[in-house]
N, C-alpha and C positions, 0 to 999 in steps of 0.2 A: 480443403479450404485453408489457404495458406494464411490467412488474416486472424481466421480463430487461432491458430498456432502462434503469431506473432505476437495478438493481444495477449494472452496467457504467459508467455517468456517476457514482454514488459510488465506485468502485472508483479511476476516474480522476481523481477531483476529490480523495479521501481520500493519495492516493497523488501526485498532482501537488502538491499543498499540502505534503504532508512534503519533496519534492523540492525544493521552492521555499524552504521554513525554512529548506534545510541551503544552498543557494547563500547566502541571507541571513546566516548564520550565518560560512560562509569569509569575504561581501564585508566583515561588519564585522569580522574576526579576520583580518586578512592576516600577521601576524607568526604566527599560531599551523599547526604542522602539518595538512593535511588527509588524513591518511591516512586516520583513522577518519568523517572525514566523507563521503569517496571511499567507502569499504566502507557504508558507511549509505544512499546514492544507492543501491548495486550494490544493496542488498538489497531497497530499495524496488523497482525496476527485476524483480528476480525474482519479489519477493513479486505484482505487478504480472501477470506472464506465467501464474504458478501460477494466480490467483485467477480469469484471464479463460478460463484452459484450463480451468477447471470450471467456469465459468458453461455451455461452449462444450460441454460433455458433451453427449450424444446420448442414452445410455443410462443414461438415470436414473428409477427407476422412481417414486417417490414426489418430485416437483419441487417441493412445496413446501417439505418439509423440506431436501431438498437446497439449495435456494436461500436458505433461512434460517442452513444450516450456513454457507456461504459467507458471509452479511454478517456470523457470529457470528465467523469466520477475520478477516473484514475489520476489524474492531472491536479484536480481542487482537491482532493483528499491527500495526496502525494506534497502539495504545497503547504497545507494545515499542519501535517506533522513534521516536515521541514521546520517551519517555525514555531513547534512546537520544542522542538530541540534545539533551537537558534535560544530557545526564552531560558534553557538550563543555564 
């Protein structure tokens, strides 16, 4: 199933890219606090685990829709932490 593979590499690609902005973000702001950029990593990192444990579901009766909900999850959550590091 080619779609489960391709949700999974954007899941990681959507989510390693926000991980990567916010190191970029501390390496050029070294004088500025990174607490909240630390808790923006964490939530990527979770948002990360939830999204791959539903891919990872077993019992899902209707997979297409289920797997579209999940890129719809990946999209708005992908967008939230976007401006979440827009707000540093």
């Amino acid at each position: 199933m080619a779609n489960v593979r391709n949700l999974k590499k954007d899941i990681n690609y959507v989510l390693g890219d926000i991980i990567e902005a916010v190191y970029i973000w501390e390496y050029a702001n070294t004088d500025k606090d990174t607490k909240k950029s630390e808790a923006i990593i964490d939530e990527a990192i979770s948002t990360f685990d939830e999204l791959i444990a539903m891919v990872n579901a077993k019992d899902v009766e209707n997979q297409k829709a289920h797997f579209k909900g999940i890129a719809n999850d990946l999209e708005t959550k992908g967008k939230a932490l976007i401006e979440k590091i827009n707000k540093l």
